[in-house]
Structures are given as structure tokens and as C-alpha cells.
C-alpha positions as CSV (number, residue, x, y, z in Angstrom):
1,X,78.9,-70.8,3.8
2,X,78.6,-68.5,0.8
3,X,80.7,-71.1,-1.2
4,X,78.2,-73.8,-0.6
5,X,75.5,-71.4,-1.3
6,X,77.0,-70.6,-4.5
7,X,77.5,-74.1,-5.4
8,X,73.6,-74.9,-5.1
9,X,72.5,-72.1,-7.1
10,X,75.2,-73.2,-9.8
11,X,73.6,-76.5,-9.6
12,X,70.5,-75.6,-9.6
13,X,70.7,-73.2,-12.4
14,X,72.2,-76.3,-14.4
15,X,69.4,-78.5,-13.0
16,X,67.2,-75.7,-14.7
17,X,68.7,-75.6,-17.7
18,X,68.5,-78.9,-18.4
19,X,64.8,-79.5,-17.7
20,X,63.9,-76.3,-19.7
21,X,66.2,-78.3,-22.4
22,X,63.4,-81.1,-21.9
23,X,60.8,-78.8,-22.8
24,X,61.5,-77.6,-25.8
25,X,62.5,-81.2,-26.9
26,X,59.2,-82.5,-26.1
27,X,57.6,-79.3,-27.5
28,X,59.6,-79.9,-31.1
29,X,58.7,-83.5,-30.5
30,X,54.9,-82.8,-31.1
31,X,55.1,-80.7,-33.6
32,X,56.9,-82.2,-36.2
33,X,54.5,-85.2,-35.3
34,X,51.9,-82.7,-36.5
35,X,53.6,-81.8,-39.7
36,X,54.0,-85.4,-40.3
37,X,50.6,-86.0,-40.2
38,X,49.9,-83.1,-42.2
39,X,51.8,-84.6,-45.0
40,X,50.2,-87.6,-44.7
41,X,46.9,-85.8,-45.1
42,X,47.6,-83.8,-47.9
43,X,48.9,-86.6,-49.9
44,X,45.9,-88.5,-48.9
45,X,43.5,-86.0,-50.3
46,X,45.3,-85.7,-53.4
47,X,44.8,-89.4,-54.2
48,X,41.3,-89.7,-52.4
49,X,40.1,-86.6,-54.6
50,X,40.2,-86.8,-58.5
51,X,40.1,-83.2,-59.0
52,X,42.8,-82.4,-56.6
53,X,46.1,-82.8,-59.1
54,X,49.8,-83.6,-57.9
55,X,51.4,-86.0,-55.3
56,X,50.5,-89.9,-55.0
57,X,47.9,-88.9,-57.5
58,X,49.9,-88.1,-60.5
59,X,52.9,-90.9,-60.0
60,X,53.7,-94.0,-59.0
61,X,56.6,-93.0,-57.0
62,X,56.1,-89.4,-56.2
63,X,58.1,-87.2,-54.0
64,X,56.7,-84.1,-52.3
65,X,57.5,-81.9,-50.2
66,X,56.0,-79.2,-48.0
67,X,56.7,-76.0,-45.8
68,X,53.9,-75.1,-43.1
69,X,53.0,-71.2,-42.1
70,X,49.7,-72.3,-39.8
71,X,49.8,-71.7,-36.7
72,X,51.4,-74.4,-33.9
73,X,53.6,-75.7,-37.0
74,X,54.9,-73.0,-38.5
75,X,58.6,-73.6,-39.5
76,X,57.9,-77.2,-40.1
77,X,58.4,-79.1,-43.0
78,X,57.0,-82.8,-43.9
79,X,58.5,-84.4,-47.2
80,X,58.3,-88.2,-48.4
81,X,57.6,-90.2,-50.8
82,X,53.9,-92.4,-52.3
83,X,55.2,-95.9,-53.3
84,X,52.8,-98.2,-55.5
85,X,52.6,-102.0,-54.6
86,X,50.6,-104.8,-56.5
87,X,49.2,-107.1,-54.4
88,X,47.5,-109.7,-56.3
89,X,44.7,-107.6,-58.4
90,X,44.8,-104.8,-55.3
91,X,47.1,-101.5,-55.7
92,X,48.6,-100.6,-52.2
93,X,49.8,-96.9,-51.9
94,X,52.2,-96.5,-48.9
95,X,52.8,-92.8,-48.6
96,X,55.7,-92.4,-45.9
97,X,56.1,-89.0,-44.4
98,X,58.9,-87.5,-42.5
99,X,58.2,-84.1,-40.2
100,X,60.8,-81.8,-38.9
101,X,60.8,-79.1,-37.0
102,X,63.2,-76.5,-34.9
103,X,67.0,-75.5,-35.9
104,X,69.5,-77.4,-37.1
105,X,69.4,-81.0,-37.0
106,X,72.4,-81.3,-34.5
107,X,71.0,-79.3,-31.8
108,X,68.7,-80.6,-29.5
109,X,65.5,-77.8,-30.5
110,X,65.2,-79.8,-33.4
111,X,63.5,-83.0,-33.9
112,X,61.8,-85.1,-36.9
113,X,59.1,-87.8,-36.7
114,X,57.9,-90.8,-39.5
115,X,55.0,-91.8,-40.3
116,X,53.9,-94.8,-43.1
117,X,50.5,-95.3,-44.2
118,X,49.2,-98.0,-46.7
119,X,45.7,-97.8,-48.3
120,X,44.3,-99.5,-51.0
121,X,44.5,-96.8,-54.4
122,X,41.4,-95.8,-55.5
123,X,39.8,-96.4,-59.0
124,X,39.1,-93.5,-60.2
């Protein structure tokens, strides 16, 4: 009897493990959605606003990269690239972000999202 005891709180322990494993997926999930978006934000405002210099703004094809402190993304990091399209007499600006958050990318508290928005470039 104190075998099969032990046996259900091993697999229950495991059971535990694994759903707490879940958690913190899902948890890492959402937050480098978050720092995606925050990319694509920051990006966006820097070719949206004239006076705000760097990023989609400055180049055609402009890399950036960022590292977040604020609070509920802190640790993250969202980097990409603003790509320039001619379609017809419109400029299209895709600016395609990629979010990451946790440890290293071969554990499973890490995780990375991608996000791609086009919008028509502004004449400014």
C-alpha cells in the first residue's frame, strides 16, 4: 500500500510539473506578444511623426532593435526590420517585428512571437 501511495504522489508531482511548465509557457507566450507590439509601435511613431528621428523613418531598409525595462515586459526584446515597397505611385512600409522573451531559446521559459504590419508611408 505505501508503494502505490508513493507511486501517485510521484505521478502526481510529475502531473504538476508539467502543468506549471504550461504556465510559464503561456505566460512567456503573452509577453513577447507584448514586446512585439511594442516594436511595432515604436517604429510606427517614428515614421508617423516627423520630429521623432531613427528607424523606418531614416531608411528604407532599417533594422532596429530594442530592450524593454517596463514593467510586465521587462527582459524582453523586439528587433526587425521596415521594408519599402512601390506599389504603383503608393509607398508601402511593412515593418516586421519579432518579440522574445524568457531564457535561452532552447528551454521551454522562453518564447518569441512575429508580427508584420504594412501601411501606406507618409509624405512628410
Amino acid at each position: 500500500m505505501i508503494t502505490v501511495g508513493a507511486l501517485l504522489a510521484a505521478g502526481m508531482a510529475s502531473m504538476m510539473t508539467l502543468g506549471q511548465q504550461s504556465v510559464v509557457q503561456g505566460f512567456q507566450s503573452t509577453r513577447a506578444m507584448q514586446a512585439a507590439e511594442s516594436g511595432i509601435q515604436l517604429e510606427l511613431t517614428k515614421l508617423i511623426h516627423p520630429q521623432v528621428t531613427g528607424g523606418c523613418s531614416d531608411t528604407d531598409n532599417a533594422p532596429f532593435s530594442y530592450s524593454f525595462n517596463a514593467a510586465g515586459i521587462r527582459g524582453c526584446t523586439a528587433s526587425g526590420t521596415c521594408e519599402v515597397t512601390r506599389i504603383g505611385d503608393v509607398d508601402y512600409t511593412t515593418i516586421t517585428s519579432v518579440g522574445r522573451c524568457g531564457g535561452n531559446a532552447d528551454t521551454l521559459d522562453s518564447a518569441s512571437r512575429r508580427i508584420r504590419v504594412r501601411t501606406i508611408r507618409p509624405n512628410l
